[in-house]
C-alpha positions in Angstrom: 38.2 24.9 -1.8 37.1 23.0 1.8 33.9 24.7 1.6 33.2 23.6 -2.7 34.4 20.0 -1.6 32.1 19.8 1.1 29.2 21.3 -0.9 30.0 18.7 -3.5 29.7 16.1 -1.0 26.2 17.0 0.7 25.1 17.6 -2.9 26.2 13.9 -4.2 24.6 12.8 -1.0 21.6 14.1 -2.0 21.4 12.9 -5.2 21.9 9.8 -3.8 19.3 9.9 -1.8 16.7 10.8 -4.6 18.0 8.5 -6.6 17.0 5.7 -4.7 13.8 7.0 -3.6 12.3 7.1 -7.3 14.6 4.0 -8.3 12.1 2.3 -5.8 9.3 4.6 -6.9 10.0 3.3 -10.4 9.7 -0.6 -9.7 7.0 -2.7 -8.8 8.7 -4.7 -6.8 11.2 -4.1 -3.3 14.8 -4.4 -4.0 18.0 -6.4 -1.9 20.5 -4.6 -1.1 23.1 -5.5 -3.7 20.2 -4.7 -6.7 19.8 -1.7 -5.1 24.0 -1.1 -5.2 24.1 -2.4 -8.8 21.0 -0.1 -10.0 22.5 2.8 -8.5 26.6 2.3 -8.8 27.0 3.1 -5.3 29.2 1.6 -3.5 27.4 -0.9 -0.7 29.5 0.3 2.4 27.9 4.3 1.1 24.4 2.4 0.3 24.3 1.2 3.8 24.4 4.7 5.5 21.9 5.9 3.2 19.6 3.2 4.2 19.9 3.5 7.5 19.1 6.7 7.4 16.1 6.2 5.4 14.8 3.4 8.1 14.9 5.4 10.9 12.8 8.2 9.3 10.7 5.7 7.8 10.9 6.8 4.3 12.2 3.1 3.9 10.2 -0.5 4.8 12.8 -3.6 5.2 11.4 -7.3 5.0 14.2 -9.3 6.8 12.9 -12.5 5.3 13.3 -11.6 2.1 16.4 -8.6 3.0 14.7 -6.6 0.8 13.5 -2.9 0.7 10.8 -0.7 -0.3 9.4 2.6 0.2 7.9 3.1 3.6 4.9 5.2 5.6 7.1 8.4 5.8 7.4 8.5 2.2 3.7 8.5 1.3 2.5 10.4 4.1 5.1 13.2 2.8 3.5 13.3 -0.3 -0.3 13.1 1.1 0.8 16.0 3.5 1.9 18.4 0.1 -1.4 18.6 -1.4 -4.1 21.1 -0.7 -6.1 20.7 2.2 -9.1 22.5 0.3 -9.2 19.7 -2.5 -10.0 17.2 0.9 -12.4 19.8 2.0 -13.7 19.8 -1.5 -14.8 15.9 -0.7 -15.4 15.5 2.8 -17.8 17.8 2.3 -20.7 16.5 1.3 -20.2 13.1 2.8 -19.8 15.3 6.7 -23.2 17.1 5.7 -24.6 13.4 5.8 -23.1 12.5 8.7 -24.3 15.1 10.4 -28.2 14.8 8.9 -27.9 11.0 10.2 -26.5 11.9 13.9 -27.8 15.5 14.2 -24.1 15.6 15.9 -21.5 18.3 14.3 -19.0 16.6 12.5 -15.8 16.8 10.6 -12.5 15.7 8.9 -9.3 16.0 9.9 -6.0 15.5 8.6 -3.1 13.8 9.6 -0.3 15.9 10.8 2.4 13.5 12.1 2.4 14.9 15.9 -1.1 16.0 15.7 -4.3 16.4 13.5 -5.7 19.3 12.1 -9.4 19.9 11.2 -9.8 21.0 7.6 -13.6 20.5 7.1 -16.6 20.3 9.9 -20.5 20.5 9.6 -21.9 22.2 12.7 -25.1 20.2 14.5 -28.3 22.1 13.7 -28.9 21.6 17.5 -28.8 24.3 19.8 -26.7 22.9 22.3 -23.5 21.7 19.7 -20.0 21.7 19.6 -18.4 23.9 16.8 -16.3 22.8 14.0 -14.0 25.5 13.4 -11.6 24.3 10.5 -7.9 25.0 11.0 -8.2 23.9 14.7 -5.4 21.5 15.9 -5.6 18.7 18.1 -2.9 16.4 19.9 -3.3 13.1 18.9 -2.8 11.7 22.8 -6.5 13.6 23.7 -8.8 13.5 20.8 -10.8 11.1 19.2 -9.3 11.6 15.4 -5.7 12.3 16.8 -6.2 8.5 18.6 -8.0 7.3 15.3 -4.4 7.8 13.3 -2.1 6.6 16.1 -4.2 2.8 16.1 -3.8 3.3 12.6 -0.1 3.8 11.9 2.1 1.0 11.1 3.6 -0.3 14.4 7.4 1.0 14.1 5.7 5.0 13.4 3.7 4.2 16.3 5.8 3.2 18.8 8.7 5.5 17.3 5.6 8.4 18.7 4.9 6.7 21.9 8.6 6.5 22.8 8.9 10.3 21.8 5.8 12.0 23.0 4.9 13.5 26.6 1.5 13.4 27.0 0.3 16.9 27.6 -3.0 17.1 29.6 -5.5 19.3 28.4 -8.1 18.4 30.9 -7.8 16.9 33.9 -9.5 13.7 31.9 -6.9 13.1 29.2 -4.6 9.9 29.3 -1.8 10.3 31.9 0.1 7.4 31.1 1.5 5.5 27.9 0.1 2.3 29.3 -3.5 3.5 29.1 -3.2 5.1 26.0 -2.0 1.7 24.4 -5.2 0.1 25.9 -7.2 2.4 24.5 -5.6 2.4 21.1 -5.2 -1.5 20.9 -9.0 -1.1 21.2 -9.7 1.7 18.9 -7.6 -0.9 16.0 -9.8 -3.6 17.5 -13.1 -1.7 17.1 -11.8 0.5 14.2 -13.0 3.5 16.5 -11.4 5.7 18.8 -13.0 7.9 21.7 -12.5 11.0 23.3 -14.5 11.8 26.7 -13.5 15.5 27.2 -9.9 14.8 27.1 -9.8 17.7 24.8 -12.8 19.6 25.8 -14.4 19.3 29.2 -18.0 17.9 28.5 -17.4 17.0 25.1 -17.3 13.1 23.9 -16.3 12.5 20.6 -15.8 9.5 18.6 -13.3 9.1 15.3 -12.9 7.0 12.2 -9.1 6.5 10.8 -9.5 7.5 6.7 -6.9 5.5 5.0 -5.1 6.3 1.7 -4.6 3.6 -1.1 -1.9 2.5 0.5 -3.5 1.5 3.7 -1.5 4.6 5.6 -3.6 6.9 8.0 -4.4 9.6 5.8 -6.4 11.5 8.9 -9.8 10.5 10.3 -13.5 12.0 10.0 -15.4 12.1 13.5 -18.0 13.3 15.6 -18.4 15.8 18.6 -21.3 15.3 20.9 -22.2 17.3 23.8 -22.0 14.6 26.6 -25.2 15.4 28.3 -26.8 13.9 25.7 -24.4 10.8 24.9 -26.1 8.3 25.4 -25.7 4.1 24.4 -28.4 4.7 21.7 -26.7 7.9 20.2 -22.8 6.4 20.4 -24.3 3.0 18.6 -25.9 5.5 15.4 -22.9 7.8 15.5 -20.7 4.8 15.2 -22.5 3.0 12.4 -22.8 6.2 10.5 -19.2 7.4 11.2 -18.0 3.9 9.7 -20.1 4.4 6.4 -19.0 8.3 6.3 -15.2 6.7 6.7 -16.0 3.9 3.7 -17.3 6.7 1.9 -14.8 9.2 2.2 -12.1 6.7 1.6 -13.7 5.6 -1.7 -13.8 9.4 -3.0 -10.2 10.0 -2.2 -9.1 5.9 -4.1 
């Protein structure tokens, strides 16, 4: 009997939880607390768990002016991160081969993991000298140029909530080494609304990355480019970043 009780319990809890998730799927507006309580007939001291739960993961967004709620980054990135990474490929495509005919610079996208990104789509530079876009490659997002696009991108609480969390593995002896420098560089990355890599992943490999957003204005993941950096110069970083922001306007008008 103990162990049906408690079964019954994690079960209602559950429910609870879905319940309010498409409840706040369903409307087009956030809820208070006591509509939320009303809509759902659960009792407010129960609700106020469930929320606090939901906060902290960020499945949940509160606006304490208004002491209302609505669904949060956690909850859409969930759903972006069940499709099929071969339906991105699919459209990145075409818009990476394009990007790499403008820069002569191998290119790719990248999608957005939530501790690091992973590469699901690259065109390799018809150059000799070029760095390879092997898809299925994973990067951290502390030392590469896409991984650092995202983190300027999140929402501030998923940000910091990362920041607080991570330990910033070095992967070559140029990669950040502190928090404080990596908030400098991000604050300019969302500044600039590009983000660089100067072999912090790869030793003599610069790269440069776009954030992707969905329709919700969430980092989705972020298309870049790898250059070898004997040959990155002012001249080439200016074309790679103009082209890398239309590839990133493109890319985010195939995926609206």
């Amino acid at each position: 009997m103990t162990i049906d009780r408690e079964a019954r319990v994690a079960v209602k809890s559950a429910d609870r939880v879905l319940d309010l998730l498409e409840l706040l799927s369903r409307k087009s507006k956030p809820l208070s607390h006591t509509e939320l309580a009303a809509a759902l007939g659960i009792p407010k001291s129960s609700l106020t768990q469930l929320l606090r739960n939901l906060l902290g993961r960020g499945y949940l967004k509160f606006s304490p002016g208004a002491n209302t709620y609505e669904l949060g980054a956690a909850f859409f990135a969930l759903n972006r991160r069940g499709r099929t990474g071969l339906d991105y490929a699919a459209l990145a495509r075409p818009i990476l081969e394009r990007l790499t005919a403008a820069t002569h610079e191998s290119s790719s996208f990248n999608l957005y993991r939530r501790d690091y990104v992973e590469r699901v789509c690259g065109v390799d530079s018809p150059q000799v000298l070029t760095y390879r876009m092997t898809p299925g490659t994973r990067f951290l997002l502390h030392s590469s140029s896409a991984g650092k696009a995202v983190l300027a991108a999140l929402p501030a609480s998923e940000r910091e909530r990362f920041l607080s969390r991570t330990r910033l593995e070095p992967r070559t002896e140029a990669t950040v080494k502190s928090v404080a420098e990596l908030r400098r560089q991000l604050a300019r990355a969302a500044k600039e609304g590009v983000a660089y890599s100067y072999g912090e992943h790869m030793p003599g490999v610069s790269a440069i990355a776009a954030a992707v957003r969905a329709s919700d204005g969430a980092p989705l993941g972020a298309v870049n480019v790898a250059i070898p950096a004997i040959r990155f110069d002012r001249a080439l970083r200016e074309r790679c970043v103009r082209e890398l922001l239309a590839a990133r306007d493109a890319l985010e008008r195939e995926l609206a």
